[in-house]
MDAnalysis code that builds the backbone (N, CA, C; Angstrom):
import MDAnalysis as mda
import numpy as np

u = mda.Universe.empty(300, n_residues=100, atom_resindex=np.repeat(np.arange(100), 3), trajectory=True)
u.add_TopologyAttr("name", ["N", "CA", "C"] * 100)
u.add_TopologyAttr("resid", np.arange(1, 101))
u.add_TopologyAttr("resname", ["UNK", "UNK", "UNK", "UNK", "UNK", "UNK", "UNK", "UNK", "UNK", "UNK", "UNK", "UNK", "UNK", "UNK", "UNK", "UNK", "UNK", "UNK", "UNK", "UNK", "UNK", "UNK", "UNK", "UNK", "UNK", "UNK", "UNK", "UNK", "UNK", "UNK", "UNK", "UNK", "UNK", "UNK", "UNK", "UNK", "UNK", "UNK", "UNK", "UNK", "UNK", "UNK", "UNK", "UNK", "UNK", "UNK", "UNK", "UNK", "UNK", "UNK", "UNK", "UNK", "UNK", "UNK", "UNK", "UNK", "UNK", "UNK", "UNK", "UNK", "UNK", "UNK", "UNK", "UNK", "UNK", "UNK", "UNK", "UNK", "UNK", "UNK", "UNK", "UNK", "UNK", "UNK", "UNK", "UNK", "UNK", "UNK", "UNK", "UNK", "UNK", "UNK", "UNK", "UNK", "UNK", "UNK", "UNK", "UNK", "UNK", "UNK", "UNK", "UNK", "UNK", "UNK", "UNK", "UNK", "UNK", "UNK", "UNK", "UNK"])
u.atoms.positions = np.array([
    [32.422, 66.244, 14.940],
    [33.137, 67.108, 15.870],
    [34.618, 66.777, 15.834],
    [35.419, 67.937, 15.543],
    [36.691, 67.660, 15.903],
    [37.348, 67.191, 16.875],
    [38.174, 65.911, 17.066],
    [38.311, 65.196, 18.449],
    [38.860, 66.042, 19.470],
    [40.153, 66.980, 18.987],
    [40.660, 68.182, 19.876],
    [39.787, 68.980, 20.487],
    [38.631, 69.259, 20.498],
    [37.506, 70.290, 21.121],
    [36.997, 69.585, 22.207],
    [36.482, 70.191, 22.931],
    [35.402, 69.848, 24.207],
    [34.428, 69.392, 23.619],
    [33.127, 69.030, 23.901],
    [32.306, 69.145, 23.787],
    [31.146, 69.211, 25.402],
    [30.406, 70.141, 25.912],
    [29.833, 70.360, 27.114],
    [28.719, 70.049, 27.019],
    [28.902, 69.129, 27.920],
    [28.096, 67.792, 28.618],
    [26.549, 68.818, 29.644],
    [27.259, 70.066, 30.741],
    [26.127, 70.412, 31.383],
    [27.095, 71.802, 31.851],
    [26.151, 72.382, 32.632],
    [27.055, 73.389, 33.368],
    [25.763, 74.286, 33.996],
    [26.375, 75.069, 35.242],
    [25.417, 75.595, 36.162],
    [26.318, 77.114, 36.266],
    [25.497, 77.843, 36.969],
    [25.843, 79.555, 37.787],
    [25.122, 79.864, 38.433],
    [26.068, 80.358, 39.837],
    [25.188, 81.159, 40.574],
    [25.683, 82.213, 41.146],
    [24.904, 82.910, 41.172],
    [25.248, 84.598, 41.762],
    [24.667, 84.649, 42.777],
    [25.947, 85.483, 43.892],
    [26.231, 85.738, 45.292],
    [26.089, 87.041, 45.126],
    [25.466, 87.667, 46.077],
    [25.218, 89.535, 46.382],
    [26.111, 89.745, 47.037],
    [26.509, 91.181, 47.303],
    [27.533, 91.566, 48.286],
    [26.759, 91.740, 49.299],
    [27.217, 91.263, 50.590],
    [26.790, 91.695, 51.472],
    [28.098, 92.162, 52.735],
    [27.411, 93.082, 52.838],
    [28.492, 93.967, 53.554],
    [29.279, 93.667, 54.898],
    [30.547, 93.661, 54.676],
    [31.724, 92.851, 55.807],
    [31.350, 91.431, 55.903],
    [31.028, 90.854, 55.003],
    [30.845, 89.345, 55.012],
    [31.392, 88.580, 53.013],
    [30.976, 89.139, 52.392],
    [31.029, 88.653, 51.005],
    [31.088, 89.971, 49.494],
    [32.047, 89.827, 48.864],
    [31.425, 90.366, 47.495],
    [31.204, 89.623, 46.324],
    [30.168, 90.785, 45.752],
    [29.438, 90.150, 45.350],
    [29.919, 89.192, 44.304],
    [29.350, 87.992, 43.402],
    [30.475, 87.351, 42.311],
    [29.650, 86.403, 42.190],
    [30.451, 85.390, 40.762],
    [29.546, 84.522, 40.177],
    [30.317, 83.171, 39.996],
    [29.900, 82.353, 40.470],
    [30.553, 80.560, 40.188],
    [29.988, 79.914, 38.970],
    [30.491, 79.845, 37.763],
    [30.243, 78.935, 37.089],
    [30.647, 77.112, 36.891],
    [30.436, 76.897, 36.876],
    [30.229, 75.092, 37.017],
    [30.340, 74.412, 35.689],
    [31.087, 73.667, 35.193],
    [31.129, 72.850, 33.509],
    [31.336, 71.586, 33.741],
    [30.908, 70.757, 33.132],
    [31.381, 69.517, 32.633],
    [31.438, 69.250, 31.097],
    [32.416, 68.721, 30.769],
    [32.825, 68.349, 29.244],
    [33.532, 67.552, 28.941],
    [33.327, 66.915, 27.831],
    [34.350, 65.409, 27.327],
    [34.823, 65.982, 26.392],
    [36.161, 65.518, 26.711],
    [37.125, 65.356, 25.649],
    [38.194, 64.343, 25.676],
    [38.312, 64.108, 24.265],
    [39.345, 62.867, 24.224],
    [38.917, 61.742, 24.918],
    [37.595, 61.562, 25.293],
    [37.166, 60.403, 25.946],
    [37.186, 60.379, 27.159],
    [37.248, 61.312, 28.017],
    [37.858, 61.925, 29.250],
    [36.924, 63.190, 29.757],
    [36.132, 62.677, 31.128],
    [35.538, 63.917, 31.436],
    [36.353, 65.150, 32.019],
    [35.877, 66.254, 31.923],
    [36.497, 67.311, 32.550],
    [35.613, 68.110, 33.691],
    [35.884, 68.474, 34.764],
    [35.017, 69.863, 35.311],
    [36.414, 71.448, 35.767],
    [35.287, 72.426, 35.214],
    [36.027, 73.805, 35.047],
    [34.986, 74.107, 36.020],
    [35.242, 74.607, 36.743],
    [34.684, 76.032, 37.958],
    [35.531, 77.029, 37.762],
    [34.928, 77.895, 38.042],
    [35.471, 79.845, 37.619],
    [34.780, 80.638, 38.663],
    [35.547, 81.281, 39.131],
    [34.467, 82.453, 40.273],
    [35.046, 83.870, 38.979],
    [33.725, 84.165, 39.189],
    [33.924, 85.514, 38.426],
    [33.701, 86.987, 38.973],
    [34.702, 87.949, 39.927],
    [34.453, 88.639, 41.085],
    [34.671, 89.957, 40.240],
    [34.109, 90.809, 41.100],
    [34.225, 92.210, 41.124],
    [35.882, 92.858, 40.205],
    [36.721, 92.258, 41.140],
    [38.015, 92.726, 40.589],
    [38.378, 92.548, 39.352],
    [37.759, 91.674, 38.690],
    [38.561, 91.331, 37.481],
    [39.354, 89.990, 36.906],
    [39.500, 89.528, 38.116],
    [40.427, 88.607, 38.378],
    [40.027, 87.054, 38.360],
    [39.357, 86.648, 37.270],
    [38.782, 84.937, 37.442],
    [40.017, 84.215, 38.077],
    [39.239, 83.391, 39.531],
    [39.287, 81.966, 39.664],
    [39.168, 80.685, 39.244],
    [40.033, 80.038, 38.550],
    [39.749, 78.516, 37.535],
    [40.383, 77.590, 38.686],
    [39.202, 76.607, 38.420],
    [40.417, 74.936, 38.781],
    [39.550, 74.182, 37.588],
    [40.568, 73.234, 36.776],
    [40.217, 72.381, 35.849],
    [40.791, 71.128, 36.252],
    [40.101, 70.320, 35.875],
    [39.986, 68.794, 36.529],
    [39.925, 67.756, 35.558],
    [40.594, 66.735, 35.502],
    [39.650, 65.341, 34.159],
    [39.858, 64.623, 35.321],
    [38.886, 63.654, 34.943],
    [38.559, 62.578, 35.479],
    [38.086, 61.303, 34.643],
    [39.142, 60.774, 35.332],
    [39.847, 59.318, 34.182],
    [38.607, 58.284, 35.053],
    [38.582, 57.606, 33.876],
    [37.586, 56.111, 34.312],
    [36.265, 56.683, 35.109],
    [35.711, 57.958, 34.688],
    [34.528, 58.230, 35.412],
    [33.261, 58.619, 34.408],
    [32.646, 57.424, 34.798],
    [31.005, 57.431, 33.831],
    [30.502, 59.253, 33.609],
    [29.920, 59.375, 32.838],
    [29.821, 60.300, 32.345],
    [28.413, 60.317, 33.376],
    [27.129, 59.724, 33.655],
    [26.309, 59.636, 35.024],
    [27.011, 59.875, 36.349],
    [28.370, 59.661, 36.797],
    [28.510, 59.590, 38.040],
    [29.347, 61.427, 37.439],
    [29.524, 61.574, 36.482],
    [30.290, 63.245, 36.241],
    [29.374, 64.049, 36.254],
    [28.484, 64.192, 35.607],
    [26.869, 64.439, 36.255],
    [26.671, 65.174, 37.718],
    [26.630, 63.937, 38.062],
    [26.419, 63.945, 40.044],
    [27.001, 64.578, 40.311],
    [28.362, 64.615, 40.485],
    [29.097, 65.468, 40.614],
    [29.341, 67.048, 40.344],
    [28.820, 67.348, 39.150],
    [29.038, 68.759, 38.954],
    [27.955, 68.922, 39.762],
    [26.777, 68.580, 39.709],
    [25.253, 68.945, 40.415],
    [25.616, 69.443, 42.306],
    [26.322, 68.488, 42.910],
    [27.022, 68.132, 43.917],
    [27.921, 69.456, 44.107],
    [28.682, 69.878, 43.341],
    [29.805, 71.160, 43.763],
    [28.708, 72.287, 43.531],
    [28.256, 72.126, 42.428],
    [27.162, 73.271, 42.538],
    [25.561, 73.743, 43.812],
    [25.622, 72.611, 43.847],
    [24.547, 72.746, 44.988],
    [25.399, 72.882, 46.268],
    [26.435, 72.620, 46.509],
    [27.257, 73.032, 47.683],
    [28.263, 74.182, 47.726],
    [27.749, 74.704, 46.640],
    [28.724, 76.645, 46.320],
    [29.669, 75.798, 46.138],
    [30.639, 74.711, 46.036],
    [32.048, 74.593, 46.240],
    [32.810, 75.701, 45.583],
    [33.425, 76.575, 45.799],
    [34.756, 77.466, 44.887],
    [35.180, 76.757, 44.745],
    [36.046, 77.669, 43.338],
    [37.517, 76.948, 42.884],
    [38.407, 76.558, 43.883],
    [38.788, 77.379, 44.798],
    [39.980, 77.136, 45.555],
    [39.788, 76.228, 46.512],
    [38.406, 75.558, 46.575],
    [37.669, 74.164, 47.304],
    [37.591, 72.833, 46.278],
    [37.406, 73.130, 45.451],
    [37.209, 72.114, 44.119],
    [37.811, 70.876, 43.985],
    [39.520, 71.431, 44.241],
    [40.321, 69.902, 44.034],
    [40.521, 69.143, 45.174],
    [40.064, 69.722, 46.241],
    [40.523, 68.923, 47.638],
    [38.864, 67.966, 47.444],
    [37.625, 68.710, 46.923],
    [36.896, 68.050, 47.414],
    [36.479, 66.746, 46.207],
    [36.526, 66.813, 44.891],
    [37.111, 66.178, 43.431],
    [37.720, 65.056, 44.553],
    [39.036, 65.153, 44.955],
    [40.164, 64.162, 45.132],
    [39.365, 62.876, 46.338],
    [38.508, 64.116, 47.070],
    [38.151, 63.710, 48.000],
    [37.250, 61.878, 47.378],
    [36.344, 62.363, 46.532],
    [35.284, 61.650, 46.346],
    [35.374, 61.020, 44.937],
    [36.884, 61.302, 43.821],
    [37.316, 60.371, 43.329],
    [38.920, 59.927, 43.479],
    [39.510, 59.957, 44.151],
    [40.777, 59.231, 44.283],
    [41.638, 59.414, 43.330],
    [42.351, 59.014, 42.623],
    [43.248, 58.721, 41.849],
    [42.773, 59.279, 40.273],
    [41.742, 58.947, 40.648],
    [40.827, 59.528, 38.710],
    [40.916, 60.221, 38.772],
    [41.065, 61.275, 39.580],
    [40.971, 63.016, 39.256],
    [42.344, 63.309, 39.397],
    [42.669, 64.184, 38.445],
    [44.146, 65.196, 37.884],
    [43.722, 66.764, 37.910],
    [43.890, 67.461, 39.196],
    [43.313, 68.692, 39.102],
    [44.522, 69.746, 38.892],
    [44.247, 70.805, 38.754],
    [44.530, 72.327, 38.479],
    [44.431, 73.235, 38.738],
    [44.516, 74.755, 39.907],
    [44.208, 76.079, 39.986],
    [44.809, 76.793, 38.928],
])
């Protein structure tokens, strides 16, 4: 494998229905991937409009088991993108370098 590429470790989706005056409808995808020796997580909301939501993240000095947990963790808790890096920072400190 070329060292410049990702390579993806795991990744999840889930689809939300519209429900009316409360949500539309849309899809969260979830990634984890190493690169450069360095984990990463990408979340994406993918909505109606057109318009993807990204936050991308590495996370320095973090076992590739505890990066794991983690994606499992944002995914089982819907986290969105625009939730992602507060909650990342939250539960690794300093290791995480995030992105919208």
């Amino acid at each position: 494998m070329n060292p410049t590429q990702a390579e993806l470790l795991e990744s999840y989706a889930r689809n939300f229905s519209e429900i009316e005056g409360l949500q539309k409808a849309h899809r969260i995808g979830y990634a984890l991937y190493v690169k450069e020796g360095c984990l990463g997580v990408v979340i994406c909301r993918e909505a109606g409009d057109g318009v993807p939501r990204t936050m991308r993240c590495t996370l320095r000095d973090v076992s590739e088991k505890f990066g794991r947990g983690l994606l499992r963790f944002l995914y089982e808790n819907a986290v969105p993108p625009e939730n992602a890096c507060d909650v990342i920072r939250d539960v690794c400190g300093a290791a995480a370098e995030c992105a919208v």
